[in-house]
PAZAFI-54471 format. One line per 5 residues: number of its first residue (from 1); their letters; for each residue z, y, x of N, C-alpha, C. Coordinates in pm, whole numbers, plus 32768, in hexadecimal, padded with zeros to 4 digits. Layout:
NUM = a = Z Y X Z Y X Z Y X; ...
# end
This chain:
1 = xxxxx = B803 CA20 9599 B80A CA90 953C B7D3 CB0C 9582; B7A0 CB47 952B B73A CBCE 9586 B7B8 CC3A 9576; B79B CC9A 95F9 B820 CD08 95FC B7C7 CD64 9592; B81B CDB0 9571 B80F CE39 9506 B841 CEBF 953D; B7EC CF07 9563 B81B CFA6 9589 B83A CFF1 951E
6 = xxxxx = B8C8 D032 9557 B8C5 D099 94BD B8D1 D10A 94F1; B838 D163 94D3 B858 D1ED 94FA B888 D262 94F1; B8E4 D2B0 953E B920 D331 9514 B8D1 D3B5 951C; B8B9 D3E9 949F B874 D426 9456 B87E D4C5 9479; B92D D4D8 94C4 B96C D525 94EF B8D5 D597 953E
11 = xxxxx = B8C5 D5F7 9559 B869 D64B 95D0 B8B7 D664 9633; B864 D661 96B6 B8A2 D660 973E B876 D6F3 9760; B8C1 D71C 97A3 B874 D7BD 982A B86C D7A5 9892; B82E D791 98D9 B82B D741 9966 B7D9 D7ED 99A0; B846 D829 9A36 B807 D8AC 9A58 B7BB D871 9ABF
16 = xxxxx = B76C D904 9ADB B6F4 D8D7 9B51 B6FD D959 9B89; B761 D92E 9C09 B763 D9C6 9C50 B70E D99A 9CEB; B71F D91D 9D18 B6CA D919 9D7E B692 D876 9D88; B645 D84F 9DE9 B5CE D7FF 9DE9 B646 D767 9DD5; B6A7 D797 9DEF B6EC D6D7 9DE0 B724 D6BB 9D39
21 = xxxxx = B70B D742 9D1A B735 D730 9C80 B6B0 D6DC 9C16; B631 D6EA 9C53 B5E0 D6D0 9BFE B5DB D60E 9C1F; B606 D5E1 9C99 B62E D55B 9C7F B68A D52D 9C24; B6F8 D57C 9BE3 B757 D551 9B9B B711 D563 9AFD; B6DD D5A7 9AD3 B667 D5B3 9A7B B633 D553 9A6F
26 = xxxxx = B5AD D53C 9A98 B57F D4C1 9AA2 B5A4 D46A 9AA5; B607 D416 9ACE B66B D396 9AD2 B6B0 D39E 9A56; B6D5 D409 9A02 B710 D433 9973 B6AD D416 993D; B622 D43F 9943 B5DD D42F 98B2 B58E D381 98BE; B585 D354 9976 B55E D2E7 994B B5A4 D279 9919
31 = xxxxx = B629 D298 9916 B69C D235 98F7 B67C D241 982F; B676 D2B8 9839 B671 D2D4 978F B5EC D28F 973E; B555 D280 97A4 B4F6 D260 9749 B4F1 D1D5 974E; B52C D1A1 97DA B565 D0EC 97CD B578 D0D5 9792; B622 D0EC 9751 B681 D0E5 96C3 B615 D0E1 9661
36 = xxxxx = B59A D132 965F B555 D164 95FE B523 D0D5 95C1; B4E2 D096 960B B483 D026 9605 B40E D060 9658; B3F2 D0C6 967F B351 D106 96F6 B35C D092 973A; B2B6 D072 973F B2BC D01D 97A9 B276 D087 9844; B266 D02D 98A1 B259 D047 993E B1EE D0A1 9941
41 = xxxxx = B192 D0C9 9903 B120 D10D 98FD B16D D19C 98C2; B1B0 D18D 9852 B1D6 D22B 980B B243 D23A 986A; B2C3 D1C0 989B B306 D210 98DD B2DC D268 996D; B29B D249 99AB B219 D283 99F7 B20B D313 99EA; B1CE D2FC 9964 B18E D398 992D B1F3 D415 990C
46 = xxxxx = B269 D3E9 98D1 B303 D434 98CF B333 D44F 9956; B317 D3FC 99AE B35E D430 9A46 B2EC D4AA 9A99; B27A D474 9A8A B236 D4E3 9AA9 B255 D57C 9A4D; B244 D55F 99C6 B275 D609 9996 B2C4 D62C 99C7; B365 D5CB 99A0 B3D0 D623 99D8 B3C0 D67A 9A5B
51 = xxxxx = B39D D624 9A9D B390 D64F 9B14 B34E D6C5 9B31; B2CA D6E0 9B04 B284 D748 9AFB B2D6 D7D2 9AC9; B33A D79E 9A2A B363 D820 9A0B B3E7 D839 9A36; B41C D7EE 9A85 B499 D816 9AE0 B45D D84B 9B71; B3C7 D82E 9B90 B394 D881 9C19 B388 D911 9BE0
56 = xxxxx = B34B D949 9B55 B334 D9C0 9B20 B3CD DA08 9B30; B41A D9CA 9AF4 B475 DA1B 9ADA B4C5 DA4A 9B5C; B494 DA10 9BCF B4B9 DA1F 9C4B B467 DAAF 9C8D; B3C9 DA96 9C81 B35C DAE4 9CAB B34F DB32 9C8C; B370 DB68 9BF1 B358 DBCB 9BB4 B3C4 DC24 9B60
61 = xxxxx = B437 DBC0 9B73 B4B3 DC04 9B31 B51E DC2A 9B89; B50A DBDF 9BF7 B59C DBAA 9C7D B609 DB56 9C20; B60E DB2B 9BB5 B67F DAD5 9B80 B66E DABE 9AD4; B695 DA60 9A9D B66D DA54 9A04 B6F6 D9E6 99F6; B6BF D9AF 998E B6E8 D91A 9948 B6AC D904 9915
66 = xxxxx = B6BC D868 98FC B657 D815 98B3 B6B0 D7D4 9828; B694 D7AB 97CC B6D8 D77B 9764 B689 D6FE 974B; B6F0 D690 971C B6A4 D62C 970D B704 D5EA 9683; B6B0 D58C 964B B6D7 D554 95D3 B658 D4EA 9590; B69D D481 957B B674 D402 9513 B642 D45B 9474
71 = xxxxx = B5EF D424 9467 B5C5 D469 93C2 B5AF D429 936F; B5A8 D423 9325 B530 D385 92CB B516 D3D7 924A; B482 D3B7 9216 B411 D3BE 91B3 B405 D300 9186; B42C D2EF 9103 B432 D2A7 90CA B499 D20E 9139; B43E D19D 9147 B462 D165 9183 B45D D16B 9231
76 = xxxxx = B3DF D1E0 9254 B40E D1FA 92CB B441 D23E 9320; B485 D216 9385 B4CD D256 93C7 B48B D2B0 9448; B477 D314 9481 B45D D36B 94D4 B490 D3B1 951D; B488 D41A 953B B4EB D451 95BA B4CF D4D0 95DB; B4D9 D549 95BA B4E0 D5DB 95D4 B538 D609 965F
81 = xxxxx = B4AA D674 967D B4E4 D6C0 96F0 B4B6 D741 96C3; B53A D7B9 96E7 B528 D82E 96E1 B55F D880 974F; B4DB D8A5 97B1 B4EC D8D0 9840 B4D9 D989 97FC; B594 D9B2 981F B594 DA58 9822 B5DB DA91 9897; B592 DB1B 989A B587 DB73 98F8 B5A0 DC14 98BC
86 = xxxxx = B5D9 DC3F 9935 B5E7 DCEF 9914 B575 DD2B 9975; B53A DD0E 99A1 B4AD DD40 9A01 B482 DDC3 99E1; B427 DDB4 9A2F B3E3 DE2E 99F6 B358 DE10 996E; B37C DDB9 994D B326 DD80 98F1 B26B DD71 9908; B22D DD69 9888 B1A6 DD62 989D B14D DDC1 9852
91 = xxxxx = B0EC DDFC 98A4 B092 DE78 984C B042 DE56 982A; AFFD DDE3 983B AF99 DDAD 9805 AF7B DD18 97FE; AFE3 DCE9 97AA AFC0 DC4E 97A5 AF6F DC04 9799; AED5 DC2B 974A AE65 DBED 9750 AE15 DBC6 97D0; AE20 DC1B 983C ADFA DC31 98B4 AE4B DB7C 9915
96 = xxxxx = AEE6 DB8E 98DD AF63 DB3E 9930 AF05 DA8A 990F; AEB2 DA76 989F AE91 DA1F 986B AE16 D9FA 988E; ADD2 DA38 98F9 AD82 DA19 9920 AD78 D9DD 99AA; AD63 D97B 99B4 AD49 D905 9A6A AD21 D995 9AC6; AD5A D99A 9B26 AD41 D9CF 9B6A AD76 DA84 9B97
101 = xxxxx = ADAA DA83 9B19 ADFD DAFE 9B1E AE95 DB2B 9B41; AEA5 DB67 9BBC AF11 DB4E 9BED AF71 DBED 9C07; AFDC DC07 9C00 B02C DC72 9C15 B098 DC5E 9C92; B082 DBEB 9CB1 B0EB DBC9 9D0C B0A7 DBA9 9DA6; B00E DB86 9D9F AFF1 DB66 9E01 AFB2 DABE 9DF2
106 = xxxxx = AFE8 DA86 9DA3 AFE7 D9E1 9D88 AF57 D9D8 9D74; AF53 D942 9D29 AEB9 D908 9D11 AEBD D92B 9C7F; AF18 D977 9C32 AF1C D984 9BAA AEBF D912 9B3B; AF07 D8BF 9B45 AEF6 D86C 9AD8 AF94 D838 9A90; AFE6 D89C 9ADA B04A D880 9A67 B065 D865 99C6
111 = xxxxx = B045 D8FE 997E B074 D8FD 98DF AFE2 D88F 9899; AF8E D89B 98E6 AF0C D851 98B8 AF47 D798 9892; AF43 D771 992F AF83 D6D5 9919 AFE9 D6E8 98BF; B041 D72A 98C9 B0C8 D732 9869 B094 D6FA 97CC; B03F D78C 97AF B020 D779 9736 AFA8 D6E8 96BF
116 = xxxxx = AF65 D6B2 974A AF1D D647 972B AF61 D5D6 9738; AFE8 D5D0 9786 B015 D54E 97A2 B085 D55C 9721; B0BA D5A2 9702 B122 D59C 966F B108 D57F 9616; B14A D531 95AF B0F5 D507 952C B132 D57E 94D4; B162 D5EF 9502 B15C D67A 94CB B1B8 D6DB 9524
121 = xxxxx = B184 D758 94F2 B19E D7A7 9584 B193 D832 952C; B1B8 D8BB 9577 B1CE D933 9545 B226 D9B2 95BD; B209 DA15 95B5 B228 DA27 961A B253 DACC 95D7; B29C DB1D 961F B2A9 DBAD 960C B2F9 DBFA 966D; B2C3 DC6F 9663 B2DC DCDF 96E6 B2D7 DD70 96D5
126 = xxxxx = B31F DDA0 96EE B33E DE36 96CC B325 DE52 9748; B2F0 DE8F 978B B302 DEF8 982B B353 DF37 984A; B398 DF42 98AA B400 DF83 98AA B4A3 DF16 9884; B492 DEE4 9837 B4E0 DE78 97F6 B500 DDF0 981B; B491 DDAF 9833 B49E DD02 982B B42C DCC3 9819
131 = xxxxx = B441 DC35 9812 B3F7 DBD0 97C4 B46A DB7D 97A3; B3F7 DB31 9738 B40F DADA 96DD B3B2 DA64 96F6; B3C1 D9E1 9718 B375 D978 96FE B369 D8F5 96C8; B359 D8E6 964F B386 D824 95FF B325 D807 9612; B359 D76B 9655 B2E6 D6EB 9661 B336 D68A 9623
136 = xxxxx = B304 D65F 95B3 B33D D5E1 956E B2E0 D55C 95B6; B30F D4E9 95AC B2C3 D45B 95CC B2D0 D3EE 956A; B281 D397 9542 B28E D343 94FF B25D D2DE 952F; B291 D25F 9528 B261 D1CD 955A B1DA D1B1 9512; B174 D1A2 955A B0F2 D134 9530 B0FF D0F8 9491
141 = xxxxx = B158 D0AA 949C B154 D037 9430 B1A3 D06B 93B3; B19E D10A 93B7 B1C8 D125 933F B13D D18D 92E0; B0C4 D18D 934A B080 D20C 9327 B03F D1FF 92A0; B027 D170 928C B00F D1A2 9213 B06D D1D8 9181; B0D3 D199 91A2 B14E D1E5 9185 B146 D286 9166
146 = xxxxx = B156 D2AA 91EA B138 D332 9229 B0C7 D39B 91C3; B039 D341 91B4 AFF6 D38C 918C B002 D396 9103; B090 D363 90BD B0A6 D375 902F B10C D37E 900E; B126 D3DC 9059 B1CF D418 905D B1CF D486 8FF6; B234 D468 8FCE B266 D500 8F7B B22D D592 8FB8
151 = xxxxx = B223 D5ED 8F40 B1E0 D675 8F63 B231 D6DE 8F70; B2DD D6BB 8F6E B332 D6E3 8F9C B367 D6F3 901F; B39E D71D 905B B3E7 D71D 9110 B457 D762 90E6; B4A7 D74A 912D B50A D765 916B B555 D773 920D; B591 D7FD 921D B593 D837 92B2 B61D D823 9294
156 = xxxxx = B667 D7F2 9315 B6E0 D7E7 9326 B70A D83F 93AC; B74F D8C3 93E2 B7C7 D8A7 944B B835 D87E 944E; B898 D82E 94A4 B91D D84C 9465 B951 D811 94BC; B984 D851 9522 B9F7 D85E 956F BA84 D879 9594; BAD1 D857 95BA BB61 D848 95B8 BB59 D8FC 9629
161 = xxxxx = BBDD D93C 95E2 BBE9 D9AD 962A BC27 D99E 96C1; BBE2 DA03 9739 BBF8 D9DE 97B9 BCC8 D9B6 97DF; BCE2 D957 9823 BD27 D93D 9818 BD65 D8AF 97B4; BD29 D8AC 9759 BD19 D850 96E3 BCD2 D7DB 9702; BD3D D76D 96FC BCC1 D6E1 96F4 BC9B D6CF 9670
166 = xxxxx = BCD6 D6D6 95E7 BCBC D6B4 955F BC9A D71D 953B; BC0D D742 9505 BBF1 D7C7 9481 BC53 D796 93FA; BC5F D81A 93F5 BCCE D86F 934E BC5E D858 931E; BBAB D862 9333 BB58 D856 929B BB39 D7F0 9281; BB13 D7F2 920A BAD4 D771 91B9 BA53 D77E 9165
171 = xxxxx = B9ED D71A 9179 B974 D743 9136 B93D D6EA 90D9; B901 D6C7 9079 B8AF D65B 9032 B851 D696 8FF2; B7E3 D634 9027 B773 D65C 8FA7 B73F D5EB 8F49; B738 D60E 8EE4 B6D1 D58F 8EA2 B665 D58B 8E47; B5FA D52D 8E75 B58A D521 8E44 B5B3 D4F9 8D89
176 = xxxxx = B596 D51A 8D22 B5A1 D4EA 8CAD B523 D4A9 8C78; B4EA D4A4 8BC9 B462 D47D 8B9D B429 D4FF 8BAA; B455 D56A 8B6D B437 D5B5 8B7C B441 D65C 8BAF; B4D3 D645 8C04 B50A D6A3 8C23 B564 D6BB 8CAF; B559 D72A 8D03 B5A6 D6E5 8D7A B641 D72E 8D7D
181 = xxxxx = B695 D708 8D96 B6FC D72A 8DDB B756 D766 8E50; B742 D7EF 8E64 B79E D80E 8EF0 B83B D81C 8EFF; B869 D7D9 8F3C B8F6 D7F6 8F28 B930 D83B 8FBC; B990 D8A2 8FBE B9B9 D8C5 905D BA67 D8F5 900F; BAA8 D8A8 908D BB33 D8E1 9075 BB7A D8F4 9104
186 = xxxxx = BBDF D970 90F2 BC11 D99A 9188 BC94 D997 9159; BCE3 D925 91B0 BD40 D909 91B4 BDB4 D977 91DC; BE11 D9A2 91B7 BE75 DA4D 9227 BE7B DA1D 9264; BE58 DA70 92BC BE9C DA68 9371 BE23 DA0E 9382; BE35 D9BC 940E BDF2 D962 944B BE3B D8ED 9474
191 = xxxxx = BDE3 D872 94C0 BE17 D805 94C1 BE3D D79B 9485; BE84 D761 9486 BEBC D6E3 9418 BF07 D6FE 93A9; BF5B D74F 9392 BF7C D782 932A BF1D D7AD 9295; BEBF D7FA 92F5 BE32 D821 92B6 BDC8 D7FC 9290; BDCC D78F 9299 BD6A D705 92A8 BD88 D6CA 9241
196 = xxxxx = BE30 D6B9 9255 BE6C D662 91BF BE21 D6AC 9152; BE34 D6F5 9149 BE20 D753 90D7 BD76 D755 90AE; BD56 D783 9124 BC8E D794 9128 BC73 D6FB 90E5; BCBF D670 90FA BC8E D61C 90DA BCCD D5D8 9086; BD30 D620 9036 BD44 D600 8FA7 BCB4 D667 8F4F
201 = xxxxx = BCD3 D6AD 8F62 BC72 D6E6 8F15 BBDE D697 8F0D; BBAA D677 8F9F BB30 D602 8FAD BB37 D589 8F19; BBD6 D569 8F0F BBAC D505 8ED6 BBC1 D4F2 8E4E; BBFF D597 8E25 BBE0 D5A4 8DA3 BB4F D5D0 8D66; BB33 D601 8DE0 BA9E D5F1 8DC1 BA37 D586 8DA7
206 = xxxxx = BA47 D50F 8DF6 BA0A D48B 8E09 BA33 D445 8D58; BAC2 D468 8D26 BAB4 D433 8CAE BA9D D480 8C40; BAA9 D518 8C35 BA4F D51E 8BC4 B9F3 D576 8BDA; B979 D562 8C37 B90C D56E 8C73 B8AB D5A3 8BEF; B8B9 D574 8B77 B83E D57D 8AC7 B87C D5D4 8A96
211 = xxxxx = B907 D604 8ACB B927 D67E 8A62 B914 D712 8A93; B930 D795 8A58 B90C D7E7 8A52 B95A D82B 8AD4; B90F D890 8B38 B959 D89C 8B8A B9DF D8F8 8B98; BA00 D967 8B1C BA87 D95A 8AFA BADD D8EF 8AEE; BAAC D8AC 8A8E BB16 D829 8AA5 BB48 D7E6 8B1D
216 = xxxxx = BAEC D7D8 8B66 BB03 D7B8 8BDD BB87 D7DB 8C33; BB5C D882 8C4E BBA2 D8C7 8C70 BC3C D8DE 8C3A; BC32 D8BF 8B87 BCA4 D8F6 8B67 BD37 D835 8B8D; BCC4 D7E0 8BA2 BD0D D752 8BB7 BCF2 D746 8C53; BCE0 D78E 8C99 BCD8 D799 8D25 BD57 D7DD 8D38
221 = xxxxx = BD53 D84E 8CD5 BE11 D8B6 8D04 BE6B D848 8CEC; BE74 D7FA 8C5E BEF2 D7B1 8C4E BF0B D750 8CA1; BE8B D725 8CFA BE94 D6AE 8D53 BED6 D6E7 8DC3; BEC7 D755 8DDB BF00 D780 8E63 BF95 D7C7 8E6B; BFDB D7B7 8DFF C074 D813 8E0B C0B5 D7E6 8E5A
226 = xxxxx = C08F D761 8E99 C0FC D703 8EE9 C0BB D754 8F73; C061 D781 8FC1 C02E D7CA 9014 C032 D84F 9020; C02A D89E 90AF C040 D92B 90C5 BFBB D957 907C; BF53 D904 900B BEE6 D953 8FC6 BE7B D96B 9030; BE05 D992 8FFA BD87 D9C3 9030 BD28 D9DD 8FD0
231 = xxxxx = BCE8 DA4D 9021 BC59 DA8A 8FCF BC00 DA5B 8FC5; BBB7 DA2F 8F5E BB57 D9BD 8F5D BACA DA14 8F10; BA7E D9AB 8EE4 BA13 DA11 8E94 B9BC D9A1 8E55; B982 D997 8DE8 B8F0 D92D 8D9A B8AC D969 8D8D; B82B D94B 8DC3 B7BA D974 8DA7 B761 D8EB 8D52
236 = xxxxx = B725 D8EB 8CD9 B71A D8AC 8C8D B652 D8C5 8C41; B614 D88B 8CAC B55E D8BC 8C9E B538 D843 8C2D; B4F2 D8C7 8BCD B4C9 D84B 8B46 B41B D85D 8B8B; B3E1 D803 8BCA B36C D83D 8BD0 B2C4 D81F 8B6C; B303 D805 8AE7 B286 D7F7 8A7C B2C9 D89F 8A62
241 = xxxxx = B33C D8CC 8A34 B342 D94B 89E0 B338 D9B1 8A8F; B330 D980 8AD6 B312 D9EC 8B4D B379 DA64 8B48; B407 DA2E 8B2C B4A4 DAA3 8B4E B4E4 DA2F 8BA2; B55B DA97 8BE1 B5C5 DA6B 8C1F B617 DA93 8BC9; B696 DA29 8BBA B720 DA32 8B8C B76F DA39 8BF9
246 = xxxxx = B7D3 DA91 8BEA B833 DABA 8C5F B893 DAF3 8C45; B912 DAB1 8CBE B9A1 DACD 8C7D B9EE DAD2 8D1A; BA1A DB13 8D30 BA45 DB36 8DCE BADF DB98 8D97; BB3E DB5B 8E05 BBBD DBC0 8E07 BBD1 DB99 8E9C; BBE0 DC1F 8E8E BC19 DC73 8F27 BB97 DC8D 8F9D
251 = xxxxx = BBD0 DCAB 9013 BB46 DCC0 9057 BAE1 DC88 9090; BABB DC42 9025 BA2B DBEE 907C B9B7 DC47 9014; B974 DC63 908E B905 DCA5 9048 B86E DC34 902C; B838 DC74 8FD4 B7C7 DC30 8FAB B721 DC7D 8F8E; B6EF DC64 8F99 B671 DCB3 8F8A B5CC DC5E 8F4D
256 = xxxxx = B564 DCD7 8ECC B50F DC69 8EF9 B4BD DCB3 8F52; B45E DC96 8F9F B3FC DCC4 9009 B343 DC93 8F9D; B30F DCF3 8F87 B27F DCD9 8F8E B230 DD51 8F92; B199 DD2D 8F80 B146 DDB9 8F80 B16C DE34 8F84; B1E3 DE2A 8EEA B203 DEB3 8EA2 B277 DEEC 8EEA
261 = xxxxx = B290 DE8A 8F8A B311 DECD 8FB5 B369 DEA1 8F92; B3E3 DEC1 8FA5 B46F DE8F 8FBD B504 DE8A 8F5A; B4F5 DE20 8EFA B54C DE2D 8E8D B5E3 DE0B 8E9D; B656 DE77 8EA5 B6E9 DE5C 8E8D B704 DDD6 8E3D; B76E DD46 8E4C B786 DD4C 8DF1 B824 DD60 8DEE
266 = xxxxx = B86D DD61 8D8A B923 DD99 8D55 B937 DD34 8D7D; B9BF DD48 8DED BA45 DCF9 8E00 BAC1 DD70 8DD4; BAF3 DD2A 8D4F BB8A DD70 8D0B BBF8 DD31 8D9F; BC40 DDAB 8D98 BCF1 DD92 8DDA BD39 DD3C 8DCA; BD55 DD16 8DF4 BDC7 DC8D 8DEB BDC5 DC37 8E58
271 = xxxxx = BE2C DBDB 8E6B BE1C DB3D 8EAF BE49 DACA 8E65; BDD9 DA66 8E56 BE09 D9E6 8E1A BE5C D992 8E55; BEAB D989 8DD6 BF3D D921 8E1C BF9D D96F 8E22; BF88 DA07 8E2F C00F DA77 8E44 BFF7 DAE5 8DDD; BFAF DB1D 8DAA BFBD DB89 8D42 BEE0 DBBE 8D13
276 = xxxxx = BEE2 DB8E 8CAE BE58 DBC1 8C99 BE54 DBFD 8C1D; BE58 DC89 8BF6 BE87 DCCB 8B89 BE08 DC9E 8B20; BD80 DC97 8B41 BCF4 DC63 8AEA BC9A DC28 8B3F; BC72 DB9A 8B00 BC1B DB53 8B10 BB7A DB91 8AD8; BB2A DBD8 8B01 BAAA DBD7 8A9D BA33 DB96 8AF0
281 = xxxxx = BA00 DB6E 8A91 B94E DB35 8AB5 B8D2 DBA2 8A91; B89B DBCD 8AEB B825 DC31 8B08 B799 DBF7 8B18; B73F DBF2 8AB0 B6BE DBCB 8AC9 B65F DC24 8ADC; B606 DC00 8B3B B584 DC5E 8B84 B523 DC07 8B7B; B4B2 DC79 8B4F B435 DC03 8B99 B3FC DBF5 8C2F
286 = x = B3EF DB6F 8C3E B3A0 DB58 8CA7 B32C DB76 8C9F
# end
């Protein structure tokens, strides 16, 4: 009988304050693209990045973390890294992307290989501030897969608060025929208590996923009276009529981002499961 890996989906922070940390990195993400199905050639190619962007965050920041996490696009499964830093960031990233260009002294072919060896990649930097760097990977034998993936994405963080082995949040998204789904709920407080809660709400979501995202919300509160409650929020994208439907109580904020700049959207007062004086649904266009 063939064994079966089942992967936890959970995101890791693995810090990188000095040169023995970036072995523990690397041994994390190659354990993760194994599990994956990568074979010996991609796992290869993942140990070299990591490696590279746990040397940056050393060279150019003195200390970072790396984040790591299992992903999957349809049937395949992949593996995200997000190497951040408080540095002094970058003034000119087009320059960082070129072979041979170096700030540190190196052979600068860092962000270059980075970005050709990822089967997607993105990067950002304020000066003064930080960086930002995602390298997603995908196994070979899914690319053609890959090259007919949904025209949707989805960005996940979500970490348990310091001190915390279990995150209070909870997240789901879902692909529909024609419409996608965001769901985020914050459990009170933190920990396991908070979790209960973040993941009742998950799974009133999972079952009535086709209905309207008030509804949701308003059978998300009754699901949760047995729990200390949490603030949750639906975001609900029709994308033939090109609006968002949206229904948020308490403080999770939401926003849309394009050309025209930076759109609010309403989260009403309350907590579900403990007191929510109005449920309303707010539509915007996308």
């Amino acid at each position: 009988m063939a064994a079966s890996v089942i992967l936890d989906y959970r995101q890791q922070s693995l810090p990188v304050r000095d040169p023995s940390h970036s072995a523990e990195v690397r041994r994390t993400a190659t354990r993760l693209v194994s599990d994956a199905g990568f074979d010996e050639t991609e796992i290869g190619k993942v140990s070299i990045i990591v490696t590279e962007l746990a040397t940056n965050l050393l060279k150019h920041a003195g200390q970072g973390e790396i984040l790591l996490r299992p992903i999957a696009r349809g049937a395949a499964i992949g593996v995200e890294l997000i190497a951040l830093d408080r540095g002094p960031g970058i003034a000119n990233l087009t320059q960082c992307f070129r072979d041979g260009y170096s700030t540190a002294g190196s052979s600068g072919t860092g962000l270059g290989a980075i970005a050709r060896l990822a089967g997607d990649f993105d990067i950002y930097s304020m000066p003064g501030k930080g960086t930002a760097v995602l390298a997603r990977f995908w196994p070979r034998c899914h690319k053609h897969e890959m090259e007919q993936s949904y025209g949707i994405e989805f960005g996940i963080v979500s970490l348990p608060k310091s001190g915390e082995e279990i995150c209070g949040d909870g997240w789901k998204c879902e692909l529909l025929a024609d419409k996608s789904l965001c769901f985020v709920a914050d459990g009170l407080g933190h920990g396991v208590y908070a979790a209960v809660a973040a993941r009742g709400a998950i799974d009133v979501l999972a079952e009535h996923r086709v209905k309207a995202p008030a509804e949701i919300v308003e059978r998300a509160h009754e699901a949760l009276r047995s729990t200390r409650g949490a603030a949750l929020a639906v975001a609900q994208l029709d994308h033939p009529r090109e609006t968002v439907r949206f229904c948020g109580v308490s403080n999770i904020a939401a926003a849309i981002v394009g050309d025209g700049g930076v759109r609010q959207m309403v989260s009403l007062n309350g907590t579900a499961g403990v007191e929510v004086r109005k449920i309303t649904e707010f539509n915007y266009p996308l």
